[in-house]
C-alpha positions as CSV (number, residue, x, y, z in Angstrom):
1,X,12.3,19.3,-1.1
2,X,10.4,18.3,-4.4
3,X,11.5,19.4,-7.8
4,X,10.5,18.6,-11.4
5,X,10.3,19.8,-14.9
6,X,7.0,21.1,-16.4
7,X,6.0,21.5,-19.6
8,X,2.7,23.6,-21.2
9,X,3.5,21.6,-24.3
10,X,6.0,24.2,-25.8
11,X,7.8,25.7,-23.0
12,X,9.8,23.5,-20.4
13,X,9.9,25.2,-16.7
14,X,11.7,24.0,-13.3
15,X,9.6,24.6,-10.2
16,X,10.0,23.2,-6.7
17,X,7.1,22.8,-4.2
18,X,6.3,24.6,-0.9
19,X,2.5,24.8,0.9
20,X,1.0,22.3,-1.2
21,X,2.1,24.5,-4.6
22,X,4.6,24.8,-7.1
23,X,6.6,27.5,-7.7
24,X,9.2,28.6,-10.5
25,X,12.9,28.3,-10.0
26,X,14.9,31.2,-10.8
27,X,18.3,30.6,-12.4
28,X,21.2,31.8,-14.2
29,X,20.0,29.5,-17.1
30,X,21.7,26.1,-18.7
31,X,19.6,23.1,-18.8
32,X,17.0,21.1,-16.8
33,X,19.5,18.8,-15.6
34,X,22.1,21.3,-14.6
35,X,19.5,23.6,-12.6
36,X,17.7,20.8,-11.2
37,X,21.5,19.0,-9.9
38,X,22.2,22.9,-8.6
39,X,18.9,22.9,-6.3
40,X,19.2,19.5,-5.0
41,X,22.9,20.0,-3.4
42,X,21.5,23.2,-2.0
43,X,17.9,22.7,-1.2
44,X,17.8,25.5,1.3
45,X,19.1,27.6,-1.1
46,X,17.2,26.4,-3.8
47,X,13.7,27.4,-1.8
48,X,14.9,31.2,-1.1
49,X,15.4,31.8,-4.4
50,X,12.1,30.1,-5.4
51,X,8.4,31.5,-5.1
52,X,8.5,34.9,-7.1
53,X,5.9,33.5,-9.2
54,X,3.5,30.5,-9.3
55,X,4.2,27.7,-11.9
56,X,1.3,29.4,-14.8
57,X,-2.2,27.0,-15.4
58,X,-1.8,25.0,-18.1
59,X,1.9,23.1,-17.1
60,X,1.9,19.2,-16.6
61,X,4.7,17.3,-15.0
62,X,7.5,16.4,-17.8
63,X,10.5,13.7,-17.4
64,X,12.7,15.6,-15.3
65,X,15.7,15.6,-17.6
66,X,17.6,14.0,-19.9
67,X,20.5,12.3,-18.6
68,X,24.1,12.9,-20.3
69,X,24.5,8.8,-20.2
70,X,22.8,6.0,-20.4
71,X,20.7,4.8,-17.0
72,X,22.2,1.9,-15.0
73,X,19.7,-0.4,-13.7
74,X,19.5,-3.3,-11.1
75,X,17.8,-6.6,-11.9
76,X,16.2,-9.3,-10.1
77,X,16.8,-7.1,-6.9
78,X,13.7,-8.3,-5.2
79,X,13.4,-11.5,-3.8
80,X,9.8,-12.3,-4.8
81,X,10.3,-11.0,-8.2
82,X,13.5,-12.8,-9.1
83,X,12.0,-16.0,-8.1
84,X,9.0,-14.9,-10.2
85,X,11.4,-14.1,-13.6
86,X,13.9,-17.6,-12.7
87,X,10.2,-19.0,-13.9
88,X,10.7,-17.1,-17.2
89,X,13.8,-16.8,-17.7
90,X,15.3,-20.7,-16.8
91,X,17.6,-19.5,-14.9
92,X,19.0,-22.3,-12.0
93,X,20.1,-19.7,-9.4
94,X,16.8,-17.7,-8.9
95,X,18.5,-14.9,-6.1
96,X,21.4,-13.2,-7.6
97,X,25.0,-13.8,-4.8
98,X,26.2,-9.9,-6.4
99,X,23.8,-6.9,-8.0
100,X,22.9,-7.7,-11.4
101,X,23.7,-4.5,-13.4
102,X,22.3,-3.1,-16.7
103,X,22.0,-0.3,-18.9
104,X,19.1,0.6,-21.3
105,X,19.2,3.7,-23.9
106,X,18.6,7.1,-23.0
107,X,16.3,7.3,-26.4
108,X,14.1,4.9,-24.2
109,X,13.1,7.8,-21.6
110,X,9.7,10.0,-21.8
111,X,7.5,12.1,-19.0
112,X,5.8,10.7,-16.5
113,X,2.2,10.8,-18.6
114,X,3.7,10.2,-21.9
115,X,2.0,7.6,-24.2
116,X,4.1,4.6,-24.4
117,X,3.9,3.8,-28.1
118,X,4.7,0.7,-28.9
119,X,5.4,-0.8,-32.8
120,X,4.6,-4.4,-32.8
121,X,6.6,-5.0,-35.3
122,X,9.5,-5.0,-33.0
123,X,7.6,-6.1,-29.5
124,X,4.8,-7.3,-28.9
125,X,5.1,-8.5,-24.8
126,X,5.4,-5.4,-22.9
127,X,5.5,-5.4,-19.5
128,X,6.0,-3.1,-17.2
129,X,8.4,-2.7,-13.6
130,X,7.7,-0.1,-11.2
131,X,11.0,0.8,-9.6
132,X,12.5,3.0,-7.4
133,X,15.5,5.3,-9.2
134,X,18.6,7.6,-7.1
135,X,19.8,10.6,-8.6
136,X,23.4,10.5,-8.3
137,X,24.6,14.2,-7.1
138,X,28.2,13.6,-6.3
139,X,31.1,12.0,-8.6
140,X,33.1,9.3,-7.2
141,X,34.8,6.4,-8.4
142,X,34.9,3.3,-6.3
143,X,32.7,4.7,-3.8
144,X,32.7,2.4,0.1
145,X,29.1,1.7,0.8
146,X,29.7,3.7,3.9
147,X,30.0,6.4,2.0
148,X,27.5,5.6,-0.9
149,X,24.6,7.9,0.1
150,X,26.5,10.6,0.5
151,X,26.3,10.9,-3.4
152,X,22.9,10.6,-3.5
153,X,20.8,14.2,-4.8
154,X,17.2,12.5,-4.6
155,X,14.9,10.0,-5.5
156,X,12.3,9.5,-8.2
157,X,10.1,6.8,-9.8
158,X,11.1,4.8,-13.3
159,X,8.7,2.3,-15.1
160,X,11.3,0.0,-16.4
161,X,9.3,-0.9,-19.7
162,X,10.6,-4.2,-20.9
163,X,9.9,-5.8,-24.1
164,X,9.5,-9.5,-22.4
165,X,10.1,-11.0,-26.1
166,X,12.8,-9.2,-27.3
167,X,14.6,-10.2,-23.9
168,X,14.4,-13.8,-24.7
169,X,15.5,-13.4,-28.1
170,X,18.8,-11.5,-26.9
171,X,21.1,-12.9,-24.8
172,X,21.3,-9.2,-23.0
173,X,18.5,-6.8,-21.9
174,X,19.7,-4.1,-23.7
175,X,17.6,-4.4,-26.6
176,X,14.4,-5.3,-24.7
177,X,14.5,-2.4,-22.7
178,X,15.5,0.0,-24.4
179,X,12.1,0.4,-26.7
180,X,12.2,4.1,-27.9
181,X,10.0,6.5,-25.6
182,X,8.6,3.7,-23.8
183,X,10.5,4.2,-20.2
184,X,9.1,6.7,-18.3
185,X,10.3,8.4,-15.1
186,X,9.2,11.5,-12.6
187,X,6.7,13.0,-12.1
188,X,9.0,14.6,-9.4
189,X,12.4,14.2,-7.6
190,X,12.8,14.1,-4.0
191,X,15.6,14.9,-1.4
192,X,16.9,11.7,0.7
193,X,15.0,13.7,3.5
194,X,11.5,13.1,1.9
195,X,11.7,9.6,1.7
196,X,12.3,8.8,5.8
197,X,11.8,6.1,7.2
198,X,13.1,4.8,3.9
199,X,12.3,0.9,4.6
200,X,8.8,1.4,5.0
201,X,7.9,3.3,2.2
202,X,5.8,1.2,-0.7
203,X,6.8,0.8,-4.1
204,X,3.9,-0.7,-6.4
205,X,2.1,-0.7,-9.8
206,X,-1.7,-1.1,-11.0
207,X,-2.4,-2.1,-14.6
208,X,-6.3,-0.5,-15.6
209,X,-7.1,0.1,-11.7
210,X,-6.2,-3.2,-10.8
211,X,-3.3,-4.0,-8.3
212,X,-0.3,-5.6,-9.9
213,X,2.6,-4.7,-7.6
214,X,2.9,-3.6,-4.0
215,X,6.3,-4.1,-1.8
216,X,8.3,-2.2,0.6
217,X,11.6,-0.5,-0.2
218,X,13.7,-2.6,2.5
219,X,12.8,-5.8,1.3
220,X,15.5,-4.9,-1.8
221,X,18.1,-7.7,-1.6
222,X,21.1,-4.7,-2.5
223,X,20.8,-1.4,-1.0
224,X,20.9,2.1,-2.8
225,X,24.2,1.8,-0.8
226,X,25.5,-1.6,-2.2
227,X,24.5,-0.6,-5.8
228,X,26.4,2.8,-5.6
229,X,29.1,1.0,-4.0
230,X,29.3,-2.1,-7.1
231,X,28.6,0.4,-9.8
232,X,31.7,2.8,-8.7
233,X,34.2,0.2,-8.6
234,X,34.5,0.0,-12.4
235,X,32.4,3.2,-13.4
236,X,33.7,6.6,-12.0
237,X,29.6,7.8,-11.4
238,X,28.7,11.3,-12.2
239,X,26.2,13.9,-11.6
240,X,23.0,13.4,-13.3
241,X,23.4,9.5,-13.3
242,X,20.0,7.4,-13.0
243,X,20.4,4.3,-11.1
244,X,17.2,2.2,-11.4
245,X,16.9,0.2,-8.0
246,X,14.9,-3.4,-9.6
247,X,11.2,-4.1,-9.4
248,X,9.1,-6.1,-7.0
249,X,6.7,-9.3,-8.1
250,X,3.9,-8.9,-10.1
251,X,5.0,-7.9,-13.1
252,X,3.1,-9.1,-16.0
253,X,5.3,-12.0,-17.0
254,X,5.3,-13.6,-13.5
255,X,1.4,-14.8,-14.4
256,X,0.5,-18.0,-15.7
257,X,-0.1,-16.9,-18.5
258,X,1.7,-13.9,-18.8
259,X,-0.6,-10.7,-18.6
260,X,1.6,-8.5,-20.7
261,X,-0.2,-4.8,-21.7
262,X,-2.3,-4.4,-24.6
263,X,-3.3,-1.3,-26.7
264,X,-5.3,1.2,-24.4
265,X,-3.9,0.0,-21.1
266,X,-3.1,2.6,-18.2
267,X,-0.1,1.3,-16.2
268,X,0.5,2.9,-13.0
269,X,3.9,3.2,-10.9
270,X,4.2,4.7,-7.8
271,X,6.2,5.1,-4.9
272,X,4.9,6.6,-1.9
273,X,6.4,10.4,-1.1
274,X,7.4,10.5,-4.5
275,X,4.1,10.1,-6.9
276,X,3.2,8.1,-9.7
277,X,3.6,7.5,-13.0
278,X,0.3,7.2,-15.1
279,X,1.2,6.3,-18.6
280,X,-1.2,4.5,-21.5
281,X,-0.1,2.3,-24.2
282,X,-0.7,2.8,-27.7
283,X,-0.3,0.2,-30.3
284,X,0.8,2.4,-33.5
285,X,1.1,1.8,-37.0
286,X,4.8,0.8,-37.4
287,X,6.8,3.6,-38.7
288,X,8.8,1.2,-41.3
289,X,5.0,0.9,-42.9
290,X,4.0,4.4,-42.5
291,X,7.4,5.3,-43.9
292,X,6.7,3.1,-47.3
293,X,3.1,4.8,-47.8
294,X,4.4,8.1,-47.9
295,X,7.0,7.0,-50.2
C-alpha cells in the first residue's frame, strides 16, 4: 500500500493509491499522523474503506506528517560515504564499530517539493543526503533485532539537508541539520511489502539533472533491524517515530572541492518504489535584516 498527505494549498487530505490513482481516505477524523499510523497497521482495511471519491485536481503531495518528536537519524551508515566524510571531518576511524545516532529538529521538516530556503547568514554549505527513513508503527523498548521489523509501518524518503559549515563549527550535528524547513521527506509512504526484494532497491540523488548519488539499500553497514534494535535499548520508540537510515557517497562535500548547492538548484532524492523528492533552493533575504527594515 502507498499513502500520503495532499495539500491544494489550503486544505490537507489523506489518500492511498490503487490502479495507478489516488483516492481519499475516509476517517473518523484526528490528524495526519494518527490516520495515516491507523491505515498502515491495517492496510487491507485501510483500501476497503478507501475509493468513494478521487483525490480532487489541483492537490500536490505534502510532507506526510509531522512527527510528535524529534527524528532519529543514522550517520556515516554507508561505507563509501563515511570514508568520503572521515576526509571532511578528520576523523581517524572512517567506518563506525556501532550505529552512529542523531537527532535533528522537527521545525527542520517540509513537503516533498517545498522550497528549501536557506539564510546565509546562518549557512552558507548546504548539502544534501538522500536517505532512506522507517516509519515506526509499533512501541517497544529494547527491541531484539529479531524482532525489529515487526515495528516497522513503512517506508519513505528524507533529504537529510545538512548545513556542512555549521557542522564543523559545532562539536554535534544538531545545529547543522536542523536548518528550519530545509529537511524534506515523502512524497509517499510505503508498506514493508512495497519495497521487496529490499537489498536491491536504489537509493540516489541528482543535483540540476546531474547524478550525484546512486547505491543499493543492502550495502547499509546497520540494518533497519540493527538501528531499531540500538535505538530501543535506551529510547522506548513510539508510533509516528522517523528513523533516517544514513546516506550513500556523493554527497556534495565528498568533492574536491566541495560542490555544496547554490541559489536556484533542484536537488533530487529518490528511492526506488517509493519516489522522489524534488526540492529547489532559495537563497533569501535573512529574516534578522528583513525584520530591522520593517522596524
Amino acid at each position: 500500500m502507498r499513502i500520503g498527505t495532499f495539500s491544494d494549498g489550503s486544505v490537507r487530505r489523506v489518500a492511498v493509491e490503487r490502479d495507478e490513482a489516488w483516492w481519499l481516505l475516509a476517517s473518523a477524523g484526528g490528524d495526519e499522523r494518527t490516520v495515516i499510523l491507523n491505515a498502515l497497521a491495517d492496510p487491507d482495511g485501510a483500501m476497503r474503506h478507501a475509493g468513494a471519491a478521487p483525490l480532487p485536481a489541483g492537490f500536490r503531495p505534502a510532507m506526510p506528517y509531522l512527527p510528535a518528536r524529534d527524528p532519529f537519524c543514522l550517520g556515516k551508515n554507508f561505507r563509501a560515504h563515511a570514508e568520503e566524510f572521515s576526509r571532511f571531518s578528520g576523523d581517524a576511524e572512517a567506518v563506525p564499530p556501532a550505529p552512529i545516532v542523531f537527532t535533528k529538529s522537527t521545525a527542520a521538516l517540509c513537503g516533498p517539493y517545498d522550497p528549501l530556503m536557506v539564510d546565509t547568514e546562518v549557512a552558507e554549505a548546504l548539502d544534501y543526503e538522500a536517505e532512506l527513513v522507517a516509519v515506526i508503527g509499533r512501541s517497544g523498548s529494547a527491541i531484539a533485532v529479531a524482532d525489529a521489523l515487526d515495528h516497522v509501518a513503512g517506508y519513505s524518503v528524507l533529504n537529510d539537508t545538512t548545513a556542512r559549515d555549521l557542522q564543523r563549527i559545532h562539536a554535534q550535528w544538531y545545529l547543522g541539520k536542523s536548518l528550519p524547513g530545509a529537511t524534506p521527506w515523502g512524497p509517499a509512504i510505503v508498506t514493508p511489502d512495497e519495497l521487496e526484494p529490499f537489498a536491491e532497491r536504489r537509493i540516489g540523488s541528482t543535483v540540476n539533472g546531474e547524478e550525484r548519488q546512486d547505491a543499493q539499500l543492502g550495502q547499509m553497514i546497520f540494518s533497519v533491524a540493527d538501528a531499531i534494535a540500538s535505538i530501543s535499548q535506551v529510547i522506548t520508540l513510539r508510533p509516528g517515530d522517523l528513523i533516517a537510515m544514513g546516506t550513500p557517497a556523493g554527497v556534495g562535500v565528498g568533492f574536491d572541492p566541495p560542490r555544496f548547492l547554490g541559489d536556484g538548484d533542484e536537488v533530487c532524492c529518490w528511492v526506488e518504489g517509493i519516489g522522489n523528492l524534488r526540492n529547489r533552493v532559495v537563497v533569501g533575504r535573512p529574516v534578522r535584516a528583513v525584520a530591522a527594515v520593517a522596524e
